[in-house]
C-alpha positions, 0 to 999 in steps of 0.5 A, a space after each residue: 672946726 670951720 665955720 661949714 662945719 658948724 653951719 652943717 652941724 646946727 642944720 642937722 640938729 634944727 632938722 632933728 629937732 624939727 622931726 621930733 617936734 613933728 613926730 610928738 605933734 602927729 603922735 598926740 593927734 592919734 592917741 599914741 601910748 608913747 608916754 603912756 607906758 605901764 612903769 612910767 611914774 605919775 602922781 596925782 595929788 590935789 594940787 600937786 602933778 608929777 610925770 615921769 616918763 622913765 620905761 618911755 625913755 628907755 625904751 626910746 635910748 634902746 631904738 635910738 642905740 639900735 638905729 644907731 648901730 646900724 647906720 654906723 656899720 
């Protein structure tokens, strides 16, 4: 790979990084249920706190699949 083609590949993943920085920051100033979902795992001891977000990142994996599949094609 040439030195445009890794310079092209880090500006595509700086603004993908950038979105979902941006998405996560206007999405916790709405009280979006995103990490919030029934199934996700969260324990709550004295001084012990444990999140697990697993139906959020499924859910998440199965919209990124679709978008994927249809840009693709």
């Amino acid at each position: 790979m040439d030195m445009n083609g890794v310079a092209k590949l880090l500006m595509l993943a700086g603004g993908v990084l950038f979105g979902c920085g941006l998405l996560l920051y206007v999405a916790s100033h709405f009280n979006w249920p995103l990490f919030r979902l029934p199934g996700d795992i969260f324990i709550k001891k004295e001084n012990f706190s444990f999140f697990f977000p697993i139906v959020s990142c499924i859910l998440i994996s199965v919209l990124l699949t679709l978008l994927m599949n249809i840009f693709r094609r």
